[in-house]
PyMOL Python script that loads the backbone (N, CA, C, O; Angstrom):
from pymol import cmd

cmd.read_pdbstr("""\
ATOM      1  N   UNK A   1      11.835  -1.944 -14.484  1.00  0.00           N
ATOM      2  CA  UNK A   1      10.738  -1.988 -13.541  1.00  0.00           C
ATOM      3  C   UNK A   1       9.633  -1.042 -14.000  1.00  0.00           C
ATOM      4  O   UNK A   1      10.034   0.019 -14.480  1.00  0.00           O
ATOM      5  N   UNK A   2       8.420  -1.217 -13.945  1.00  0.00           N
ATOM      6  CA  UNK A   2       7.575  -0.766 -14.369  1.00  0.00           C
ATOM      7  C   UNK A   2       6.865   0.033 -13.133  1.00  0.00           C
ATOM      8  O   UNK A   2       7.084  -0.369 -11.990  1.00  0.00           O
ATOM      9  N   UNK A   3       6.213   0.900 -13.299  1.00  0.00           N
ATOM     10  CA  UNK A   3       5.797   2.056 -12.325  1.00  0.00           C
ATOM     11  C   UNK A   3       4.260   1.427 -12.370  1.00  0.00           C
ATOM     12  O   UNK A   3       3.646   0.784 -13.221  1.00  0.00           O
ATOM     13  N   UNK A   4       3.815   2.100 -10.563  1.00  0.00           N
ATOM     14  CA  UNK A   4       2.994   1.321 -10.067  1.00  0.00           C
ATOM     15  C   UNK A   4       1.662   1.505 -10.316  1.00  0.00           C
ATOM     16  O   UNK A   4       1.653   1.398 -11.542  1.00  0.00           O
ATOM     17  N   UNK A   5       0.648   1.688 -10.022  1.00  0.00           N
ATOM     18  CA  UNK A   5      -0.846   1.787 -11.312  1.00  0.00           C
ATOM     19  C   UNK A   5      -1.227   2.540  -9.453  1.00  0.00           C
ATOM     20  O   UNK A   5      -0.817   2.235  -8.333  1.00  0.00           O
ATOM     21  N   UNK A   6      -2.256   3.671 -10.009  1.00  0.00           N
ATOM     22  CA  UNK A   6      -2.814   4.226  -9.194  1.00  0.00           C
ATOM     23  C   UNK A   6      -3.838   3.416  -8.670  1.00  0.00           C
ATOM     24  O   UNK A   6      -4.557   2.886  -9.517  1.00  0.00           O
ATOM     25  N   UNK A   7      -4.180   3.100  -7.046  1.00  0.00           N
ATOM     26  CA  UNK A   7      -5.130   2.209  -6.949  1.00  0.00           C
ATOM     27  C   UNK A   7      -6.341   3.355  -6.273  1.00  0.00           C
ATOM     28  O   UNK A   7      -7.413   2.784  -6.073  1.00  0.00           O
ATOM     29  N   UNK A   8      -6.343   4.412  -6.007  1.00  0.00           N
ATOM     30  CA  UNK A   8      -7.057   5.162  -5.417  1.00  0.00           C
ATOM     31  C   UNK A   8      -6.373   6.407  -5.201  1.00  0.00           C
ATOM     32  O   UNK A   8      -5.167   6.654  -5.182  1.00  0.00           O
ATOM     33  N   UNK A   9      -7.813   7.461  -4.972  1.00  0.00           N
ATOM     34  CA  UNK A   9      -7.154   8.729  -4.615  1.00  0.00           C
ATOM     35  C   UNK A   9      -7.059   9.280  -3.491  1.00  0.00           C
ATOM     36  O   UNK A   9      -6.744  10.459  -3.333  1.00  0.00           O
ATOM     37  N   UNK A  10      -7.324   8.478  -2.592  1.00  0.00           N
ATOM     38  CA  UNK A  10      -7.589   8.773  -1.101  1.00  0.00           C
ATOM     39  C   UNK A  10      -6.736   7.699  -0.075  1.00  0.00           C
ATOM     40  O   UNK A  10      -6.727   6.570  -0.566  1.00  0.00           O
ATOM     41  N   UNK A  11      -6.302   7.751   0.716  1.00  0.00           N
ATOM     42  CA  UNK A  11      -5.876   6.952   1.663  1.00  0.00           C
ATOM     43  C   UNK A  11      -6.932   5.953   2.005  1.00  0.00           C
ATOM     44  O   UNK A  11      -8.134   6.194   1.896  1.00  0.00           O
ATOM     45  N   UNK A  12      -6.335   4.601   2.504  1.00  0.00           N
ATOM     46  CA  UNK A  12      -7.551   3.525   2.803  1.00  0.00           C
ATOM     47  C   UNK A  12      -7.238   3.124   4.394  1.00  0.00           C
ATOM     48  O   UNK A  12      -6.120   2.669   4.638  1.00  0.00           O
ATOM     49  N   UNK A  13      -8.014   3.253   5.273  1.00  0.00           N
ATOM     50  CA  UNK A  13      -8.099   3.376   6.339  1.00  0.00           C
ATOM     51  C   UNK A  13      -8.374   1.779   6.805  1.00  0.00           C
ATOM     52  O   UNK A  13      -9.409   1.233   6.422  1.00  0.00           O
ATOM     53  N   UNK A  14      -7.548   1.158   7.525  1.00  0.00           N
ATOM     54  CA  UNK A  14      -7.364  -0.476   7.587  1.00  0.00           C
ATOM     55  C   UNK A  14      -7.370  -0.341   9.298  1.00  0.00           C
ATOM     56  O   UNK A  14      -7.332   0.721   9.919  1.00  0.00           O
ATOM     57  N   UNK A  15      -7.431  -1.743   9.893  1.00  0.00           N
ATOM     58  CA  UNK A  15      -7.163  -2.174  11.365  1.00  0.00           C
ATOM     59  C   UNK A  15      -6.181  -3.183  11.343  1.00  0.00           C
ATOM     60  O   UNK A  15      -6.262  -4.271  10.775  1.00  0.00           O
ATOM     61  N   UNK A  16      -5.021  -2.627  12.170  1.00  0.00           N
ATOM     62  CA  UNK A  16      -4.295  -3.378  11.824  1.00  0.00           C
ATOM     63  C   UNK A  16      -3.282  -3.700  13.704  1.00  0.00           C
ATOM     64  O   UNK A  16      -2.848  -3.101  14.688  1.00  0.00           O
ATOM     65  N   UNK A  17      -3.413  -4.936  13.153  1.00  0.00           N
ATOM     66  CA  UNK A  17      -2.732  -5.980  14.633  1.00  0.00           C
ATOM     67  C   UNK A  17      -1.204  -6.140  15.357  1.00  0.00           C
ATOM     68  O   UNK A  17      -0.525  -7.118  15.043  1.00  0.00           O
ATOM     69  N   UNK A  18      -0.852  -5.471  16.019  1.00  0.00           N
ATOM     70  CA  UNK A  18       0.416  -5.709  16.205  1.00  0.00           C
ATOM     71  C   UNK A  18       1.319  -6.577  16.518  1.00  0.00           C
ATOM     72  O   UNK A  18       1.388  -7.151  17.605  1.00  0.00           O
ATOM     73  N   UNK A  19       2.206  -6.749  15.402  1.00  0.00           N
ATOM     74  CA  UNK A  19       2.988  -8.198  15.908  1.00  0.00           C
ATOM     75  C   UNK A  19       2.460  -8.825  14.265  1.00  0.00           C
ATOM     76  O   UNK A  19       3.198  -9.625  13.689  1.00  0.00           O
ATOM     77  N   UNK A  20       1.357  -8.449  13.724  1.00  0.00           N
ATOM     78  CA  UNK A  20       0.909  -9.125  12.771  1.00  0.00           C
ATOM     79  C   UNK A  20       1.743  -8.819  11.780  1.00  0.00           C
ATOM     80  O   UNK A  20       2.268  -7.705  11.769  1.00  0.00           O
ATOM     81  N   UNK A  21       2.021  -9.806  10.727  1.00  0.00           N
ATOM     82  CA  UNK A  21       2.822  -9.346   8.997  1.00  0.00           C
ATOM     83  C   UNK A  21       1.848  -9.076   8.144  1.00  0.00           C
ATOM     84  O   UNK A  21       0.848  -9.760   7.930  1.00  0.00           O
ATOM     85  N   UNK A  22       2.172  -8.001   7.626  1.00  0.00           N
ATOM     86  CA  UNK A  22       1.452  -7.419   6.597  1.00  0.00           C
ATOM     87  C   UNK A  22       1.851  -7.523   4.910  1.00  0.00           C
ATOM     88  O   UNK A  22       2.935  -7.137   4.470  1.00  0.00           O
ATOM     89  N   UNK A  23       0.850  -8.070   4.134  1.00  0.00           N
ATOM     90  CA  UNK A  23       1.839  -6.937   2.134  1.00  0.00           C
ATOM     91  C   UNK A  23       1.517  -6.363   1.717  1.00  0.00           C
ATOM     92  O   UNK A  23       0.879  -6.678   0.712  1.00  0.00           O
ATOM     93  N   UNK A  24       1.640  -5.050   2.067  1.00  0.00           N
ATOM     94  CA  UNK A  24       1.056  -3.923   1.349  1.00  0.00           C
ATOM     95  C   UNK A  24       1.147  -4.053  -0.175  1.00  0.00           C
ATOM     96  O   UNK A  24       2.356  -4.085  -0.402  1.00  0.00           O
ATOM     97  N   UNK A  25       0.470  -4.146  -1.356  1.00  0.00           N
ATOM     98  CA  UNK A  25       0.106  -3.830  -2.639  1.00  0.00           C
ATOM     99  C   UNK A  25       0.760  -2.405  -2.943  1.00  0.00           C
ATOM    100  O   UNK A  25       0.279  -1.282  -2.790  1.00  0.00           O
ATOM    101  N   UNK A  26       2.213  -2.871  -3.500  1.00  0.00           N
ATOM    102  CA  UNK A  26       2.961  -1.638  -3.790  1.00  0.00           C
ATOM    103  C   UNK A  26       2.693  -1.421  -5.588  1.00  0.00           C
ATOM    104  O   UNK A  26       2.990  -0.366  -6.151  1.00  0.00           O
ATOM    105  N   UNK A  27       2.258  -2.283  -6.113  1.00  0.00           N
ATOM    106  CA  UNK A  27       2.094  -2.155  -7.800  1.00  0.00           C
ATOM    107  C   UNK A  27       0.752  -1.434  -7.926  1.00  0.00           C
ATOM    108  O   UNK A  27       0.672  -0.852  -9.007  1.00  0.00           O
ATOM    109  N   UNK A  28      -0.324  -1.295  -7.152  1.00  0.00           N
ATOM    110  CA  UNK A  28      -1.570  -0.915  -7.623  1.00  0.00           C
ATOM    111  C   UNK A  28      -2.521  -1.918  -8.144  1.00  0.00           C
ATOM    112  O   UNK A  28      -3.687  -1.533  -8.237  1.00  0.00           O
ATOM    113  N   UNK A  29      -2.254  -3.122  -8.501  1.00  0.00           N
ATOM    114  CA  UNK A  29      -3.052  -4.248  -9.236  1.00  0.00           C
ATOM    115  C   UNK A  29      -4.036  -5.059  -8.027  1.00  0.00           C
ATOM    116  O   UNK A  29      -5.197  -5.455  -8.119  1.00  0.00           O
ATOM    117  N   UNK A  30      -3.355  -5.107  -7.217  1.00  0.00           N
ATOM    118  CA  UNK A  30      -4.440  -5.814  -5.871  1.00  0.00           C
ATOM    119  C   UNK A  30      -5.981  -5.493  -6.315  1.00  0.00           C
ATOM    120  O   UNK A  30      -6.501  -4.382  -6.422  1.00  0.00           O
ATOM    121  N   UNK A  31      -6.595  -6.845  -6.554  1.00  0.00           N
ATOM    122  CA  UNK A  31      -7.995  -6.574  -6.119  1.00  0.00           C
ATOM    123  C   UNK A  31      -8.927  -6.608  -4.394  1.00  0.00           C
ATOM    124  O   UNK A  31     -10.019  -6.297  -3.919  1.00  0.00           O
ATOM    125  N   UNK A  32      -7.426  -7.290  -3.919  1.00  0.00           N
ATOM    126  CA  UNK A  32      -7.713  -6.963  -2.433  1.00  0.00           C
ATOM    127  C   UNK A  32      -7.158  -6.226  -1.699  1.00  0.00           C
ATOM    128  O   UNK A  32      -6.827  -6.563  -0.562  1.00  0.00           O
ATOM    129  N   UNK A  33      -6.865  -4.656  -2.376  1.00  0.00           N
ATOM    130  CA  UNK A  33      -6.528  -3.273  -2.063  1.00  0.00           C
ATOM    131  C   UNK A  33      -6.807  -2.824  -0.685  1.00  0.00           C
ATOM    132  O   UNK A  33      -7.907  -2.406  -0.324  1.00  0.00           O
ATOM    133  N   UNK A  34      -5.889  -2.915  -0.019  1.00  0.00           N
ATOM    134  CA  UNK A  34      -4.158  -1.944  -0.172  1.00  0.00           C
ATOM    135  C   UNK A  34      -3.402  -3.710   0.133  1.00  0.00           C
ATOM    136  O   UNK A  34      -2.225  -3.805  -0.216  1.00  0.00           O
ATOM    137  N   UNK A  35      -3.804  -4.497   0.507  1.00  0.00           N
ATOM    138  CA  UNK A  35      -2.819  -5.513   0.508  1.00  0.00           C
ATOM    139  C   UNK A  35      -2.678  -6.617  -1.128  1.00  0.00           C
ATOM    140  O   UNK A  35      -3.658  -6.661  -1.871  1.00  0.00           O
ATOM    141  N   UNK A  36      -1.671  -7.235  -1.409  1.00  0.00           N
ATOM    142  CA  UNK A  36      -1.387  -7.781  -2.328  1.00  0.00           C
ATOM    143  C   UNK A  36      -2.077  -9.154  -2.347  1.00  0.00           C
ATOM    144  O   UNK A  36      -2.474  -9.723  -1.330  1.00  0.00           O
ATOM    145  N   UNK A  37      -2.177  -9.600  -3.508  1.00  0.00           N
ATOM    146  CA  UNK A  37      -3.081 -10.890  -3.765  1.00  0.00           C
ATOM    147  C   UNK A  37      -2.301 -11.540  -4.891  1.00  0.00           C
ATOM    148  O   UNK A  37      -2.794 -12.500  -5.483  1.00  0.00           O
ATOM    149  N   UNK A  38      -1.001 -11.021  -5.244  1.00  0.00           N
ATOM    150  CA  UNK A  38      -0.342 -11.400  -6.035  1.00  0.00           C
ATOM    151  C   UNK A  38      -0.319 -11.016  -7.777  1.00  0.00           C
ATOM    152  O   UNK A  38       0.335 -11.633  -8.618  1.00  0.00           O
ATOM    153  N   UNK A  39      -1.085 -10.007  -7.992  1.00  0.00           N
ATOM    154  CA  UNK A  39      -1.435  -9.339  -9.375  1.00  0.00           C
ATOM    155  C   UNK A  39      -0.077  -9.012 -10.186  1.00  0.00           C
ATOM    156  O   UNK A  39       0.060  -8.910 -11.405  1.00  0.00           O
ATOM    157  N   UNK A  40       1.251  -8.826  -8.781  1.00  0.00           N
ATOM    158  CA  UNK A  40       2.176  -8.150  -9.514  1.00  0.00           C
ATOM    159  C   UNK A  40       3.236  -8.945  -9.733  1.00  0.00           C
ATOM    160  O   UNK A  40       4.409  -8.780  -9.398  1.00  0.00           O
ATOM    161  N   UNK A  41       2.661  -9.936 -10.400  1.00  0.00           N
ATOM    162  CA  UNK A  41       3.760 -11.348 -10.793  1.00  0.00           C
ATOM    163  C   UNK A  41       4.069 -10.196 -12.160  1.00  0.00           C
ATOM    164  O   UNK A  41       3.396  -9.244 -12.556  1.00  0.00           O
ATOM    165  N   UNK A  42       5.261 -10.712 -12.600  1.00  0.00           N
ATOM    166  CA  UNK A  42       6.014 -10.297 -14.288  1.00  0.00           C
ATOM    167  C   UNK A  42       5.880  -8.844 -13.925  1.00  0.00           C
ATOM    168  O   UNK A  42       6.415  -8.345 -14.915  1.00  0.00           O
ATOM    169  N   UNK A  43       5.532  -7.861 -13.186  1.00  0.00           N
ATOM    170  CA  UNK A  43       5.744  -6.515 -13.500  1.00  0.00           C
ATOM    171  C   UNK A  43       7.274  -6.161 -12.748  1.00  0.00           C
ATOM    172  O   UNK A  43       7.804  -5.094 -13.056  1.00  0.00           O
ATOM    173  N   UNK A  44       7.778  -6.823 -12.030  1.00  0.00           N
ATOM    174  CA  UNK A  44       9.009  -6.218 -12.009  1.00  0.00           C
ATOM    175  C   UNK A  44       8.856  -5.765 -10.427  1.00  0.00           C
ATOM    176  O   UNK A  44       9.838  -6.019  -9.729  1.00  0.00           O
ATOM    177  N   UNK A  45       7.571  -5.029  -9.692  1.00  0.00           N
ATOM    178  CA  UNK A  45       7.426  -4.813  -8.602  1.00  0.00           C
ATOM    179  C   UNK A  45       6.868  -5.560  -7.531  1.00  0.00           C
ATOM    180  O   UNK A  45       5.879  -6.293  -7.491  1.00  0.00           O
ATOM    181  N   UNK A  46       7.703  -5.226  -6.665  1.00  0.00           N
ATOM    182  CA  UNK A  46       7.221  -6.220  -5.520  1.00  0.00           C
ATOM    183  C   UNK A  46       6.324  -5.773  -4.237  1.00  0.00           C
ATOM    184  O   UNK A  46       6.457  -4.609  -3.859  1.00  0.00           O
ATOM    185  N   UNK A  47       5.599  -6.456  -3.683  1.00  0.00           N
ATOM    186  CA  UNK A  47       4.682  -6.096  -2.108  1.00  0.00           C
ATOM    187  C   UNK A  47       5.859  -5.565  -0.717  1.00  0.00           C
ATOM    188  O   UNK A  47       6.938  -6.100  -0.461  1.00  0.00           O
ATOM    189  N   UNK A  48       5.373  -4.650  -0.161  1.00  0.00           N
ATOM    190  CA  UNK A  48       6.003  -4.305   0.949  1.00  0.00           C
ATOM    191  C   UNK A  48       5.530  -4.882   1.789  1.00  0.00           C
ATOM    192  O   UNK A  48       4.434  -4.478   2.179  1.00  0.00           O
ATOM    193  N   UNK A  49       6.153  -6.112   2.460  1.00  0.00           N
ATOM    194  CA  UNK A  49       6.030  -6.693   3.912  1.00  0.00           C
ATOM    195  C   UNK A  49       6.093  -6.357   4.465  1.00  0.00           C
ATOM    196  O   UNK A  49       7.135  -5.710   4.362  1.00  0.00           O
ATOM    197  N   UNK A  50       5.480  -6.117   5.700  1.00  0.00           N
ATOM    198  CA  UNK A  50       5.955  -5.305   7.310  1.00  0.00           C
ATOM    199  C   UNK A  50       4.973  -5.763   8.196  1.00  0.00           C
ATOM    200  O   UNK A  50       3.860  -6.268   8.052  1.00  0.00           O
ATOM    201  N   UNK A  51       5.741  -5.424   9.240  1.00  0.00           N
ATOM    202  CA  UNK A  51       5.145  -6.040  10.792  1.00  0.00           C
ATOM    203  C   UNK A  51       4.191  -4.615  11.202  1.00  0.00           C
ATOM    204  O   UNK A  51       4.631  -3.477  11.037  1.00  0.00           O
ATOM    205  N   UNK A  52       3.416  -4.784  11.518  1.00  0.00           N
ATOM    206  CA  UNK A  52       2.595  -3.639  12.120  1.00  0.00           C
ATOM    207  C   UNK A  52       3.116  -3.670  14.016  1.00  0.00           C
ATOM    208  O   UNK A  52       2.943  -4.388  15.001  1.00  0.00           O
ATOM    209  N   UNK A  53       3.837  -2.358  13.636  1.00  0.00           N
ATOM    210  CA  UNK A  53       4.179  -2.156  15.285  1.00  0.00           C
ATOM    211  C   UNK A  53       3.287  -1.573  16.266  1.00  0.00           C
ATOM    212  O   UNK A  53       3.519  -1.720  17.466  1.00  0.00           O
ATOM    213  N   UNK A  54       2.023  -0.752  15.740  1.00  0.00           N
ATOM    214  CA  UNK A  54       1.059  -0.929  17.072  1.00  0.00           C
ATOM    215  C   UNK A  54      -0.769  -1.316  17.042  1.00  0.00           C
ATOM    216  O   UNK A  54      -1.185  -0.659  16.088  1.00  0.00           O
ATOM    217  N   UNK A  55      -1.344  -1.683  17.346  1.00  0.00           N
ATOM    218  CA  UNK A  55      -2.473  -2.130  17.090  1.00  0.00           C
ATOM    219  C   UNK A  55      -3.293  -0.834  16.496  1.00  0.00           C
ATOM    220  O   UNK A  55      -2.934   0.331  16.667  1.00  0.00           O
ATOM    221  N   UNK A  56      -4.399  -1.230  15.802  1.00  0.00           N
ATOM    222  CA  UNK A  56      -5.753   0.222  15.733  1.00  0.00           C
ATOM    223  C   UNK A  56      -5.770   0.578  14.424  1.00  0.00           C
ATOM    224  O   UNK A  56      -5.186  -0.116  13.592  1.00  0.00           O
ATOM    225  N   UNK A  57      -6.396   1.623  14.110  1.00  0.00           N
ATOM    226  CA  UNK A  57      -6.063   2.330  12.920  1.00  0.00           C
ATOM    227  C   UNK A  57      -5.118   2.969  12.284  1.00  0.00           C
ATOM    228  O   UNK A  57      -4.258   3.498  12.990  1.00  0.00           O
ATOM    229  N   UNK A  58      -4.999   3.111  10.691  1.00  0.00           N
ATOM    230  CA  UNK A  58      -4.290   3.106  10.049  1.00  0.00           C
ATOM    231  C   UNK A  58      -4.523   3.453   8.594  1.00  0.00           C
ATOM    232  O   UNK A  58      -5.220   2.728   7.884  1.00  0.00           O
ATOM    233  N   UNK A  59      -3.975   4.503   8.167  1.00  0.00           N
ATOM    234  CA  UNK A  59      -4.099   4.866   7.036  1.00  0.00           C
ATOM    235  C   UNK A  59      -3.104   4.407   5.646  1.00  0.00           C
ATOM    236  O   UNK A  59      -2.109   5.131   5.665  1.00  0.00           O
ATOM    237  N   UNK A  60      -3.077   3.802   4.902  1.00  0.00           N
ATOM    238  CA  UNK A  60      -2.734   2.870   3.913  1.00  0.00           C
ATOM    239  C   UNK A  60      -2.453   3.825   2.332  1.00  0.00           C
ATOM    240  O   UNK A  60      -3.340   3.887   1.480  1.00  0.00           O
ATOM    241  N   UNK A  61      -1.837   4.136   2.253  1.00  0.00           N
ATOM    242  CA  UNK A  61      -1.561   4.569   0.715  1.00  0.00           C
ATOM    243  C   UNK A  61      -2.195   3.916  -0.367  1.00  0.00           C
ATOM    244  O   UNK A  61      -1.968   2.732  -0.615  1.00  0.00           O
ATOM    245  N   UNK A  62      -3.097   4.720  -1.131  1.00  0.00           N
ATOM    246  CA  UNK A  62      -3.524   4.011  -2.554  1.00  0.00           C
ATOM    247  C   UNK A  62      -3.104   4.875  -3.795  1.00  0.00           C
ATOM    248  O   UNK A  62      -3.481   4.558  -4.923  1.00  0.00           O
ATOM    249  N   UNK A  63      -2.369   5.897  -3.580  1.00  0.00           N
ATOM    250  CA  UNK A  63      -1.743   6.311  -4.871  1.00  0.00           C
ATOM    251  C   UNK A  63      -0.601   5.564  -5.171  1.00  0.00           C
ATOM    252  O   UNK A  63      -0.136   5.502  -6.309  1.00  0.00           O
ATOM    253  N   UNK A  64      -0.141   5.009  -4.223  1.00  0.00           N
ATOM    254  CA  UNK A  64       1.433   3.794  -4.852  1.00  0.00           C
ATOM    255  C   UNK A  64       2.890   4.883  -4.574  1.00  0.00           C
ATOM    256  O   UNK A  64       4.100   4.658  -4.575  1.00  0.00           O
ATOM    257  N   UNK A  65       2.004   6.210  -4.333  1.00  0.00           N
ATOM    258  CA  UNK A  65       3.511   7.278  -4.330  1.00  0.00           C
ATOM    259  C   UNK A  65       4.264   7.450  -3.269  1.00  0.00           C
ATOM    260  O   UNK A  65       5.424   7.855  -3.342  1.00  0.00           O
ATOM    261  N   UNK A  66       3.751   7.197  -2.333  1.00  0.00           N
ATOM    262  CA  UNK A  66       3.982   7.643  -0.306  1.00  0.00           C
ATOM    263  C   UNK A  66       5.663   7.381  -0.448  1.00  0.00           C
ATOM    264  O   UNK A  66       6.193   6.413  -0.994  1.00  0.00           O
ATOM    265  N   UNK A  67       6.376   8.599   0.242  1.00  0.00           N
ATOM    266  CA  UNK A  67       7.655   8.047   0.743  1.00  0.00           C
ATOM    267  C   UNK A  67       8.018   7.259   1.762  1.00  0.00           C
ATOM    268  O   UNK A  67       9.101   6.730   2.012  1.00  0.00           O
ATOM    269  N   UNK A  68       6.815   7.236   2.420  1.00  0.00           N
ATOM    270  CA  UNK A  68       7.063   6.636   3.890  1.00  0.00           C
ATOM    271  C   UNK A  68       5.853   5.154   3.606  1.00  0.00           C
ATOM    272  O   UNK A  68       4.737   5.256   4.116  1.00  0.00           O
ATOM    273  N   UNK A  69       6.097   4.245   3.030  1.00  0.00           N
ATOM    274  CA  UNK A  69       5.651   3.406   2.679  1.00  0.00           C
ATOM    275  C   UNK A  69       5.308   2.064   3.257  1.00  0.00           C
ATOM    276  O   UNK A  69       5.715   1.143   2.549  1.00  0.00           O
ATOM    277  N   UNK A  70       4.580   1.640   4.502  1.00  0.00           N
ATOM    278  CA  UNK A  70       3.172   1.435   3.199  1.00  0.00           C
ATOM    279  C   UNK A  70       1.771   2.643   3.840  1.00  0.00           C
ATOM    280  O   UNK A  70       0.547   2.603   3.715  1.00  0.00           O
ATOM    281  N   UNK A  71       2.552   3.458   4.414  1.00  0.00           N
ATOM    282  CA  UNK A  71       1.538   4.452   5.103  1.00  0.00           C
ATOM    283  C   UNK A  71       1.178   6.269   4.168  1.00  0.00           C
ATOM    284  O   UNK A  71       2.143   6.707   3.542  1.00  0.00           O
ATOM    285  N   UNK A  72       0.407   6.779   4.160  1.00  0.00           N
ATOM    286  CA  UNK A  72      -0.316   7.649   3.451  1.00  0.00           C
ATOM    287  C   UNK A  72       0.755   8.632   3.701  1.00  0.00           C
ATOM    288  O   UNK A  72       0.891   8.631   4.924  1.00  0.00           O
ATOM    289  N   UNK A  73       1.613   9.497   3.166  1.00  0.00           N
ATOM    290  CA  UNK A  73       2.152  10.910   3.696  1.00  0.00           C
ATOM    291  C   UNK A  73       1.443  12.105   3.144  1.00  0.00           C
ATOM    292  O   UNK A  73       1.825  13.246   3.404  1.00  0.00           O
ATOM    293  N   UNK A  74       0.243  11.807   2.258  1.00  0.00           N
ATOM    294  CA  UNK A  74      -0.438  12.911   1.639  1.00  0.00           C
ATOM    295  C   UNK A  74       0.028  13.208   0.293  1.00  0.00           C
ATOM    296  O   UNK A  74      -0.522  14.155  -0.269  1.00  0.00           O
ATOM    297  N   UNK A  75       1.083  12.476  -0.427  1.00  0.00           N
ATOM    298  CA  UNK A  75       1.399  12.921  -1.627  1.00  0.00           C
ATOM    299  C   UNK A  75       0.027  12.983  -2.646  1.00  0.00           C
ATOM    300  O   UNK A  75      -0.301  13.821  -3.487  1.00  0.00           O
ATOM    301  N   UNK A  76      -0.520  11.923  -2.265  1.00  0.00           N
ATOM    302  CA  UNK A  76      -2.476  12.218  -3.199  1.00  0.00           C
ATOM    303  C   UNK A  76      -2.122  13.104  -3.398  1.00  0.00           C
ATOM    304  O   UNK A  76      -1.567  13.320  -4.475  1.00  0.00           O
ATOM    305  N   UNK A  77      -2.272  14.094  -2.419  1.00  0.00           N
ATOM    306  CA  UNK A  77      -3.090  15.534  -2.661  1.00  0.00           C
ATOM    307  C   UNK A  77      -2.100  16.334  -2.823  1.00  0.00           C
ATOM    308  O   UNK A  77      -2.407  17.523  -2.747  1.00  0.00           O
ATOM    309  N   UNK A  78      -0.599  16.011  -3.096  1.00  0.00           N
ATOM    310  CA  UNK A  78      -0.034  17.010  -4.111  1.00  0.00           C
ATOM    311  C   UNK A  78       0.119  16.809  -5.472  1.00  0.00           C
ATOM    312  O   UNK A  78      -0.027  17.700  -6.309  1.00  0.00           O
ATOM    313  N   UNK A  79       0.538  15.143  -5.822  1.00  0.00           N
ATOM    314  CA  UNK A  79       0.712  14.777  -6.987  1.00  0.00           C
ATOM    315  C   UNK A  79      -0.881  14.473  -8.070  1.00  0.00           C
ATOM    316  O   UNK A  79      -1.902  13.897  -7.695  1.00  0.00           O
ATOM    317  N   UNK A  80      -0.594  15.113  -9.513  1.00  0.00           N
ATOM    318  CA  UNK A  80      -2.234  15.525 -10.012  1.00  0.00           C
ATOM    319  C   UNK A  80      -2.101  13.951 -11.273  1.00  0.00           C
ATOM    320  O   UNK A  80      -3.048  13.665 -12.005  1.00  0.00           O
TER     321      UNK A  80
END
""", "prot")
cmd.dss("prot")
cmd.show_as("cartoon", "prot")
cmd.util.cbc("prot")
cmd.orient("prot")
């Protein structure tokens, strides 16, 4: 499996619907960043699906690193 391509250095701040399915862009290749568009055919990694459990804003991981995934935990701003 190949490791995921940095898509940004900042968290991406989305609106997101509850009840709605989501794919978060876990490879970094999305040109329709933070969700997947399918870039990460043959790399080995796959999109994180998930249901968004409450309506509003939302902060979105674009370093690809977050443990708590597909949401921001701040690793950006530890990992250089």
């Amino acid at each position: 499996m190949e490791s995921p391509k940095k898509a940004g250095s900042k968290p991406i701040e989305v609106e997101l619907i509850k009840g709605r399915i989501y794919s978060w862009c876990s490879c970094g290749l999305s040109f329709k960043q933070p969700f997947c568009d399918g870039e990460h055919m043959g790399t080995g990694i796959k999109p994180m699906v998930f249901k968004a459990e409450k309506s509003g804003s939302h902060h979105l991981c674009m370093c690809k690193l977050t443990k708590n995934s597909p949401f921001c935990d701040e690793t950006h701003a530890h990992k250089k």
